[in-house]
Biotite code that builds the C-alpha atoms (Angstrom):
import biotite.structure as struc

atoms = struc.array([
    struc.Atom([37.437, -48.797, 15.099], chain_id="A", res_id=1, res_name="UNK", atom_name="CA", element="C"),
    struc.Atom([37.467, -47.498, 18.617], chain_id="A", res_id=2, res_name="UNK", atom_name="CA", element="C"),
    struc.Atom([34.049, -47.290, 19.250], chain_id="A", res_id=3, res_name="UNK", atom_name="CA", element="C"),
    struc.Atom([33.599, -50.558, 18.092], chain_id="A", res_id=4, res_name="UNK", atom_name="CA", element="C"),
    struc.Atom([36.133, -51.664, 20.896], chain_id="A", res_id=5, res_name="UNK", atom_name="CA", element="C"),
    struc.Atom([34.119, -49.401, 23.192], chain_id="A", res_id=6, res_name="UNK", atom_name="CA", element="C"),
    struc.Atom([31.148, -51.425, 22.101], chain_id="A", res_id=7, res_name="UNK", atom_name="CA", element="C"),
    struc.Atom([32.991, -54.661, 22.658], chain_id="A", res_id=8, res_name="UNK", atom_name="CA", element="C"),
    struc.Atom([33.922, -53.521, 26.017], chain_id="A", res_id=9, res_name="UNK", atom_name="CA", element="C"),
    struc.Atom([30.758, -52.590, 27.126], chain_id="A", res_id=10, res_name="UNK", atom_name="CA", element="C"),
    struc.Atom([29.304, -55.870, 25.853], chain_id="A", res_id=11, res_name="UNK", atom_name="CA", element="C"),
    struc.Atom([32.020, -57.908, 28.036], chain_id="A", res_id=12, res_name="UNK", atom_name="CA", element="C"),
    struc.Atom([31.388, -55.627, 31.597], chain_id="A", res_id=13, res_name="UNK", atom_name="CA", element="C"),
    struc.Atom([27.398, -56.622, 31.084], chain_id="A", res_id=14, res_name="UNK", atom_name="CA", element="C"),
    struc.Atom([28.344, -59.842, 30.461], chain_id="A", res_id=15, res_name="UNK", atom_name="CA", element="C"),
    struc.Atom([30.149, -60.634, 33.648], chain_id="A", res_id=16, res_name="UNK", atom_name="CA", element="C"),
    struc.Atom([28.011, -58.490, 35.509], chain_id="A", res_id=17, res_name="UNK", atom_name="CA", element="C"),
    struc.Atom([25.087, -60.888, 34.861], chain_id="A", res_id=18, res_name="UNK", atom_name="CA", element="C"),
    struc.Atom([27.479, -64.104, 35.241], chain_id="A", res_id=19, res_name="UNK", atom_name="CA", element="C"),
    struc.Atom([29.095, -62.746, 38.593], chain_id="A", res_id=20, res_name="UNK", atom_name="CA", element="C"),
    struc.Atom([26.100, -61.356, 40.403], chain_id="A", res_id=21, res_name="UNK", atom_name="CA", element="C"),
    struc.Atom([23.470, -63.661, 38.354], chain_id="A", res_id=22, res_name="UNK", atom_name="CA", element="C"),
    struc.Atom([20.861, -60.369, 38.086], chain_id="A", res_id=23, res_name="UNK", atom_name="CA", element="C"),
    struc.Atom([20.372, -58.197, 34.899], chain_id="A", res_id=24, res_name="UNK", atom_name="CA", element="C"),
    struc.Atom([22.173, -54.748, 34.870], chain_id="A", res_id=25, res_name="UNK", atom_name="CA", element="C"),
    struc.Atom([19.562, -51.900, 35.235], chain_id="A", res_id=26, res_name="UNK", atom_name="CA", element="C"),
    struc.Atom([18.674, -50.425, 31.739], chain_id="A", res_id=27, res_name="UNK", atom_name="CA", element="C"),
    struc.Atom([17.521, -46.625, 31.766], chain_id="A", res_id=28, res_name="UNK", atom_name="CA", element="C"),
    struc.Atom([15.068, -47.321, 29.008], chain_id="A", res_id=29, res_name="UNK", atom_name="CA", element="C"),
    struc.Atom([12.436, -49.161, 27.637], chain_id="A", res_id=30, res_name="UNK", atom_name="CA", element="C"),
    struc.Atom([13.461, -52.522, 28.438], chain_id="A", res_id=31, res_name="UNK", atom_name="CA", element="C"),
    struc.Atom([11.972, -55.380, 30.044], chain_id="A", res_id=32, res_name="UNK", atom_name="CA", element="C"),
    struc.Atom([13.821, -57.964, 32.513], chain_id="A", res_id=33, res_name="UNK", atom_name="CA", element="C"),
    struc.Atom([12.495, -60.881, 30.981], chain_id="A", res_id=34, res_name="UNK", atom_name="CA", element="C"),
    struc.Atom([15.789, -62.369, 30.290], chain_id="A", res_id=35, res_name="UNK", atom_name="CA", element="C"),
    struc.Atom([17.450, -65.050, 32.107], chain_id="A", res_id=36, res_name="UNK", atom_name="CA", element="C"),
    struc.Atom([20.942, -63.273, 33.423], chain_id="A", res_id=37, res_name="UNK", atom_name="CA", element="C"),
    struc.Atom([23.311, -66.352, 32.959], chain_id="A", res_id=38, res_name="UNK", atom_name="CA", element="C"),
    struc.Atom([22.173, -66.958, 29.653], chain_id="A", res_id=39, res_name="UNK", atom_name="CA", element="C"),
    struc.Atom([22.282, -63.117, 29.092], chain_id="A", res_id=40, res_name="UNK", atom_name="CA", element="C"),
    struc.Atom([25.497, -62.946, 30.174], chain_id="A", res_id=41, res_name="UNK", atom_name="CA", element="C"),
    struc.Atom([26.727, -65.842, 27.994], chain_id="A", res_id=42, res_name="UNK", atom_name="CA", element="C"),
    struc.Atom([24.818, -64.098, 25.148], chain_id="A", res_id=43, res_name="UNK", atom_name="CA", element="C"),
    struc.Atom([26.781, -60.589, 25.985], chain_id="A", res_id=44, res_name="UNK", atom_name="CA", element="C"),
    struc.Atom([29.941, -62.457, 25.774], chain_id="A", res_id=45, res_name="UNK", atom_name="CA", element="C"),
    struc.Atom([29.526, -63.968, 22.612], chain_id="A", res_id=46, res_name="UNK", atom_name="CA", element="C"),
    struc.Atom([28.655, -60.539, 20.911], chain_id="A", res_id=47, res_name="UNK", atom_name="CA", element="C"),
    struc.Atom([31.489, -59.047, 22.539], chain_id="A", res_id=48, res_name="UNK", atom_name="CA", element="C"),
    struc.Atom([33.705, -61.626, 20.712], chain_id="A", res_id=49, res_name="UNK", atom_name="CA", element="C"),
    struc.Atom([31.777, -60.825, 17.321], chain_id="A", res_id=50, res_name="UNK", atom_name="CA", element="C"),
    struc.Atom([32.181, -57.088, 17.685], chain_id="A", res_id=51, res_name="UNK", atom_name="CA", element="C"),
    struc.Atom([35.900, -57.417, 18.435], chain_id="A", res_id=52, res_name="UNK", atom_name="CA", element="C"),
    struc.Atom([36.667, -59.774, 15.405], chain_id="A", res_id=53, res_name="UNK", atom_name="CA", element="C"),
    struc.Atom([34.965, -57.057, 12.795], chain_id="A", res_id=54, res_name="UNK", atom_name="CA", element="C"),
    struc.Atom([37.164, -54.175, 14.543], chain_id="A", res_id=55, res_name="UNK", atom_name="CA", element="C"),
    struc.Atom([40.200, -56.325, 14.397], chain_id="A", res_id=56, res_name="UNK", atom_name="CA", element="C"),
    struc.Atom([39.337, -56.859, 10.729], chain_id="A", res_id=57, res_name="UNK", atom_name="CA", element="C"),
    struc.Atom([41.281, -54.136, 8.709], chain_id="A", res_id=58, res_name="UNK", atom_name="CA", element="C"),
    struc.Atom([45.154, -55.617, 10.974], chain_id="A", res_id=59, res_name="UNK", atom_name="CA", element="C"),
    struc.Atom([43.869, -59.355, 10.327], chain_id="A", res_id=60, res_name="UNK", atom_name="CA", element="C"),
    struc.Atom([44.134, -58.395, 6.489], chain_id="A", res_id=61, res_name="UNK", atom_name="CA", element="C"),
    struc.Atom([47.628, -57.900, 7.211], chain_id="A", res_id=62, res_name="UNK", atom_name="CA", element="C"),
    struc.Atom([48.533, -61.361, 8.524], chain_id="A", res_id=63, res_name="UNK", atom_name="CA", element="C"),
    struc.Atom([46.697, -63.125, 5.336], chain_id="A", res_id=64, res_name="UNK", atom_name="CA", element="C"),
    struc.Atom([43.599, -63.591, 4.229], chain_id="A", res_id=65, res_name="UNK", atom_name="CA", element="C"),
    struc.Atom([43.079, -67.396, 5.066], chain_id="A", res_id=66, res_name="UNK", atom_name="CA", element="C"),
    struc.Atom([43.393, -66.339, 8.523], chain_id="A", res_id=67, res_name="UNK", atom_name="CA", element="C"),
    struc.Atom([40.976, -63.288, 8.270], chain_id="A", res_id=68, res_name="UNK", atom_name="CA", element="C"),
    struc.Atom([38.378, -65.671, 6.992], chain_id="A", res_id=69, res_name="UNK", atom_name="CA", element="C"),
    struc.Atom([38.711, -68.300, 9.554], chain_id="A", res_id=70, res_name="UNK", atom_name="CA", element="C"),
    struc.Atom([38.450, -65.690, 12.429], chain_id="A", res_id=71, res_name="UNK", atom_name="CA", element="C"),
    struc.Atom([35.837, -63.475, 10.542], chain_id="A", res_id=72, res_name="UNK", atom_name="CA", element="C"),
    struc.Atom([33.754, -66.917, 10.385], chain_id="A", res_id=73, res_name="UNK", atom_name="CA", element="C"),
    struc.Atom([34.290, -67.838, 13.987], chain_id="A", res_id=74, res_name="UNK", atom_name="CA", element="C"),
    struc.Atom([33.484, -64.400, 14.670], chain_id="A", res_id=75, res_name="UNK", atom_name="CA", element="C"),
    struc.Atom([29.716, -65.033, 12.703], chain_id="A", res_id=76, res_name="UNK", atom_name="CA", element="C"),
    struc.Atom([29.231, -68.153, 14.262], chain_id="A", res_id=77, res_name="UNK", atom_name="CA", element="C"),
    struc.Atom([29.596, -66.604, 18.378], chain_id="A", res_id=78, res_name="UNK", atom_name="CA", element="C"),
    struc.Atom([27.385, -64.033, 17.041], chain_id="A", res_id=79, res_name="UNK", atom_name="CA", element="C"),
    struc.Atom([24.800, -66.081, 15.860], chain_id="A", res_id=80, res_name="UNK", atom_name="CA", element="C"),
    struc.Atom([25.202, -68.657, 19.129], chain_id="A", res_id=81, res_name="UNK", atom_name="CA", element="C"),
    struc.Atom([24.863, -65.608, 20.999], chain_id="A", res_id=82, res_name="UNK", atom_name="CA", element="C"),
    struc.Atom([21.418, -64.411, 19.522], chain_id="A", res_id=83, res_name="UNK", atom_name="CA", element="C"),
    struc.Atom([20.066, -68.018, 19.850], chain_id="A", res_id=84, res_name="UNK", atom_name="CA", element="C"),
    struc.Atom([21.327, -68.284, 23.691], chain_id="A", res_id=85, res_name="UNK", atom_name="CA", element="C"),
    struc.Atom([19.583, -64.443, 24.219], chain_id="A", res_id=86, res_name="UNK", atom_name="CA", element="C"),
    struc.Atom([16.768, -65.919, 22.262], chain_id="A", res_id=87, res_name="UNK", atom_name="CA", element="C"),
    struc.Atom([16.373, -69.217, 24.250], chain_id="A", res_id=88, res_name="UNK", atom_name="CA", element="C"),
    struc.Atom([17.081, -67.296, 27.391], chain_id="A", res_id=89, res_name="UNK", atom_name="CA", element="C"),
    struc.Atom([13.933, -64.939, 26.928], chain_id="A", res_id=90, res_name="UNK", atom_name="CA", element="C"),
    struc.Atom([11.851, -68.105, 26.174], chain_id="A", res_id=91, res_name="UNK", atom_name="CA", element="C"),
    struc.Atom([12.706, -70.122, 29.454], chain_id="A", res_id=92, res_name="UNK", atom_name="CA", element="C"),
    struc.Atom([11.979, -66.696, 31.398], chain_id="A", res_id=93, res_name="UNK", atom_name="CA", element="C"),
    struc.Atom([8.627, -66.076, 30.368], chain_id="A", res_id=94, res_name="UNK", atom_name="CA", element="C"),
    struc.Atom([7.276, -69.794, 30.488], chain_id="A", res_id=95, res_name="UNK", atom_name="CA", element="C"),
    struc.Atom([8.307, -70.027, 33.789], chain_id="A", res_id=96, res_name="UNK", atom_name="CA", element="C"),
])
């Protein structure tokens, strides 16, 4: 559970990077800057709100399951919003 936050976390600092300085974060390894940073960012953001919904998972139990679902949903759809922003995001880069 607490790398997963460490994951989250780490997914939220790239995030604003890109929004606040609108460049990409150097990468140490194979990996190409052919994404657009605000929509990166956005992206980054979005997964960080997925990751932290599965950690959270196991206490959400605990305040009912109707409310697990709903979260554990909402948690899906920002991570599926933020593959298709990443997605477009990589698209506009390289037609441009």
């Amino acid at each position: 559970q607490w790398i997963a936050f460490g994951v989250g976390c780490l997914n939220g600092v790239l995030g604003i990077y890109s929004l606040a300085t609108n460049r990409l974060p150097r990468r140490p390894f194979l990996w190409r800057d052919d994404f657009e940073p605000r929509r990166y960012g956005w992206a980054q953001l979005l997964m960080a709100v997925f990751v932290f919904t599965i950690a959270l998972g196991p206490v959400m139990l605990e305040w009912g399951y109707e409310l697990f679902i709903v979260v554990l949903l909402l948690g899906i759809g920002a991570f599926a919003a933020g593959l298709r922003l990443m997605h477009s995001g990589k698209q506009i880069q390289r037609s441009s």
